[in-house]
ROMARKE-505139 format. One record per atom (N, C-alpha, C): residue in one letter; x, y, z. Coordinates in steps of 0.001 Angstrom, whole numbers, padded with zeros to 6 digits, always signed. Example, Ala and Ser with C-alpha at 12.3 -4.5 7.8 and 13.67 -1.06 7.14 Angstrom:
<pts>
A+013190-005690+007800/A+012300-004500+007800/A+013200-003300+007800/S+012850-002250+007080/S+013670-001060+007140/S+012900+000030+007870/
</pts>
This chain:
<pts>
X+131465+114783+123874/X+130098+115233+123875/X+130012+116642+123320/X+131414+117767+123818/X+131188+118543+122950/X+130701+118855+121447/X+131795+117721+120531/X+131481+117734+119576/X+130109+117505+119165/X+129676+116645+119764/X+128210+116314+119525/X+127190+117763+119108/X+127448+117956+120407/X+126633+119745+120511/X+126876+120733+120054/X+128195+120714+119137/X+128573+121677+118549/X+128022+121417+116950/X+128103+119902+116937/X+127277+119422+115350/X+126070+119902+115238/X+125301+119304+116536/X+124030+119592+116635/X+123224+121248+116270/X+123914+121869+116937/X+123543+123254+116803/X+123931+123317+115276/X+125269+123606+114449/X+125508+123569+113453/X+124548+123470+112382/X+123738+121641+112690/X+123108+121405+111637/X+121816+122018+112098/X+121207+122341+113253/X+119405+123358+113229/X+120416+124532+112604/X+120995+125381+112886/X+121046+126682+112530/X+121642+126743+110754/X+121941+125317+109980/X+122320+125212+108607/X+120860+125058+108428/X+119979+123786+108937/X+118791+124135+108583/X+118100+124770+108436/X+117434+125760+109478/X+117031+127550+109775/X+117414+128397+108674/X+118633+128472+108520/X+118752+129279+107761/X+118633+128752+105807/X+118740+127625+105681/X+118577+127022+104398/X+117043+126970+104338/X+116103+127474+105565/X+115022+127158+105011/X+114261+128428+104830/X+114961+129724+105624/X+114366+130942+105341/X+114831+131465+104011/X+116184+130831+103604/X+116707+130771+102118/X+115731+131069+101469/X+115087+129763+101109/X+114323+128548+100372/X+112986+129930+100591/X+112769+130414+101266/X+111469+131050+101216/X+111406+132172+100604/X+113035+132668+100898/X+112559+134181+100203/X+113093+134131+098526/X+113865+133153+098517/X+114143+133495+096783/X+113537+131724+096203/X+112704+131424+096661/X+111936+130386+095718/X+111304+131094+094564/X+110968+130478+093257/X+109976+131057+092406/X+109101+130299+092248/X+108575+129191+093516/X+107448+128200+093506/X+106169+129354+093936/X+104771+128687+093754/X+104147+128991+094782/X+104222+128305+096385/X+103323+129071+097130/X+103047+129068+098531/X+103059+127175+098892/X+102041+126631+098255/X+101732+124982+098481/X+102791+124095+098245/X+103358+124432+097130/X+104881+123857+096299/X+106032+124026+097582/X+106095+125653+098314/X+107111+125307+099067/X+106941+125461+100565/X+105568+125055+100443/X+105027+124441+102293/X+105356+122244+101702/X+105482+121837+101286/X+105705+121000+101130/X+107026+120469+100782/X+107674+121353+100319/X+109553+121463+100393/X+109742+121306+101785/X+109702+122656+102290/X+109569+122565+103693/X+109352+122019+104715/X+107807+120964+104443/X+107548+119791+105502/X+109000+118967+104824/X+109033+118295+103834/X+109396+117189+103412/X+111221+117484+103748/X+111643+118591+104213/X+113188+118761+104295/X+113273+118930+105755/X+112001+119462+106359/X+112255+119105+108288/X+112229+117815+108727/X+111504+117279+108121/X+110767+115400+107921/X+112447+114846+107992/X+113372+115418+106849/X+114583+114812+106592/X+115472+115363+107645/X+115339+116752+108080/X+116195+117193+109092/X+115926+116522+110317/X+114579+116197+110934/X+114641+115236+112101/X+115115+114306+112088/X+114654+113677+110855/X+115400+112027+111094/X+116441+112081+111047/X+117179+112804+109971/X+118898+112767+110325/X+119272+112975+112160/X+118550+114442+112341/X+118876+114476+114210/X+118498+113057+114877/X+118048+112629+114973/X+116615+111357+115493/X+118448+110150+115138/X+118673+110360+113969/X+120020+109189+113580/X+120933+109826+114321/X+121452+110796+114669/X+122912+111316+115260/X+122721+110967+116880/X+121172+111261+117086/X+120962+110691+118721/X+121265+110017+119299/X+120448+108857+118121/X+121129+107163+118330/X+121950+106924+118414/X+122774+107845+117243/X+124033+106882+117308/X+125090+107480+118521/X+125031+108415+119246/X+125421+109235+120075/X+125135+108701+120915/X+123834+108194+120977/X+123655+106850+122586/X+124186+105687+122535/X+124118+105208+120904/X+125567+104242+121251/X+126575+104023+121532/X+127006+104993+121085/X+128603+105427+121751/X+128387+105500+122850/X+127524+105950+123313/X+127988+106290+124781/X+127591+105347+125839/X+126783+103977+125112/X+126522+102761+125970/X+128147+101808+125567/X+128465+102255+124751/X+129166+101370+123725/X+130925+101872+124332/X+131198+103107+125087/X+132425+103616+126285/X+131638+103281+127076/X+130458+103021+127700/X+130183+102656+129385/X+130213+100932+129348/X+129991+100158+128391/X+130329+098986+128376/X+131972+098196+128097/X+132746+099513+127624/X+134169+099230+127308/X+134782+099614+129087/X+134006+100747+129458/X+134655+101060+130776/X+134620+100002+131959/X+133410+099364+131782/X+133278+098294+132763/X+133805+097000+132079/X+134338+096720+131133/X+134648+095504+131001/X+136561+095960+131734/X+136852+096977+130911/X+138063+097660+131456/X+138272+096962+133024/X+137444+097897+133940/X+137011+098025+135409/X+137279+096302+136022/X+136463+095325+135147/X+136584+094161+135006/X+137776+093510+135090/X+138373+093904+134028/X+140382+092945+133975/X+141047+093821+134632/X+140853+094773+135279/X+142079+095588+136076/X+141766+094860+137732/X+140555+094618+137718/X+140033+093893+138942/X+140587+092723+139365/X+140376+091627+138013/X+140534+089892+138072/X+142122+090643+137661/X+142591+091163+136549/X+144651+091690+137385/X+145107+091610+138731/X+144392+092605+139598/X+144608+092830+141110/X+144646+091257+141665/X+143672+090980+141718/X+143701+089752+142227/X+144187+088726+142075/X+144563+088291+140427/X+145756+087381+140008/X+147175+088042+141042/X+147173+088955+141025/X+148653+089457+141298/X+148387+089452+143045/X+147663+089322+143592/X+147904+089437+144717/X+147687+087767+145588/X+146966+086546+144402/X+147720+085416+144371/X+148710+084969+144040/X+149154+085317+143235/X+151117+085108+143395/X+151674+085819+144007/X+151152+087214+144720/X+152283+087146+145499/X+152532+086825+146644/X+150679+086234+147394/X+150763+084897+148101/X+151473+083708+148185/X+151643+083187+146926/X+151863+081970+146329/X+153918+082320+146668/X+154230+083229+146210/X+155660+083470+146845/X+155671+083696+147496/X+155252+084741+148789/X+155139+084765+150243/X+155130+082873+150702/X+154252+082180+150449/X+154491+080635+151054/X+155653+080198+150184/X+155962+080130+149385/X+157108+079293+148972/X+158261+079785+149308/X+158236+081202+149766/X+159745+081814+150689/X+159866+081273+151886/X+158457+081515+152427/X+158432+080896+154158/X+158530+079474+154431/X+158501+078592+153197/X+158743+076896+152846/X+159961+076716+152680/X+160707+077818+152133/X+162337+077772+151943/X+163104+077863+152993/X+162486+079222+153703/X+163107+079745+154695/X+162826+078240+156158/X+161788+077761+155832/X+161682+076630+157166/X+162055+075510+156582/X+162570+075221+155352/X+163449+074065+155123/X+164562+074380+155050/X+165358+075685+155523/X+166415+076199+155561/X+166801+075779+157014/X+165901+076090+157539/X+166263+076221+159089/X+166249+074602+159507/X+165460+074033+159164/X+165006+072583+159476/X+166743+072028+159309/X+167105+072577+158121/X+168271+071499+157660/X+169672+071971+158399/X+169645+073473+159243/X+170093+074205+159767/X+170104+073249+161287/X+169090+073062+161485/X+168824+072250+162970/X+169397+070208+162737/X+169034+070299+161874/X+169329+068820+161420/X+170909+068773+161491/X+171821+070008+160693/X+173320+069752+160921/X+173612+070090+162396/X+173243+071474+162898/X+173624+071680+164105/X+173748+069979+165554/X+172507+069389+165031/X+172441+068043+165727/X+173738+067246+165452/X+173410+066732+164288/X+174858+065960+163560/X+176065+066476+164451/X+176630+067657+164169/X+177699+067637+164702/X+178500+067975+166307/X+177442+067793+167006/X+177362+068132+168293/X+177836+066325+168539/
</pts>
């Protein structure tokens, strides 16, 4: 965002001063360069008016990357904390068909 504001200022104070330029060493008349003048602020807004936009896109355009982000680190967590469910039961299925078969010989050879 810095950069933004550092453009911003940049281009009013290139403008400002390109336009007090324009006034003191024109060799137009007065009407000729009141109409320079409208017609180059006309162009200096809209360019600002375009850097806005596009400066709000970006910045919908990282708040929609951040939440999709926010999104798969989420459905991650949760994949991962079903498998490691999913091995927690298949240890404790091992471990009690361990024992089962543990009890099954202990019988046998008694």
């Amino acid at each position: 965002m810095n950069k933004a504001v550092n453009y911003t200022v940049g281009f009013l104070s290139g403008a400002l001063l390109g336009s007090v330029a324009a006034l003191l060493f024109a060799p137009e008349n007065g009407s000729d360069i009141r109409d320079t003048i409208t017609y180059r602020f006309s162009s200096y807004m809209d360019d600002l008016n375009n850097l806005i936009n596009r400066i709000a896109e970006e910045k919908r355009g990282i708040s929609d990357a951040q939440k999709e982000g926010d999104k798969v680190v989420k459905d991650a967590r949760q994949r991962a904390q079903d498998l490691i469910k999913e091995a927690e039961d298949l240890l404790n299925s091992i471990e009690e068909t361990q024992e089962d078969a543990s009890a099954t010989n202990g019988q046998k050879t008694t």
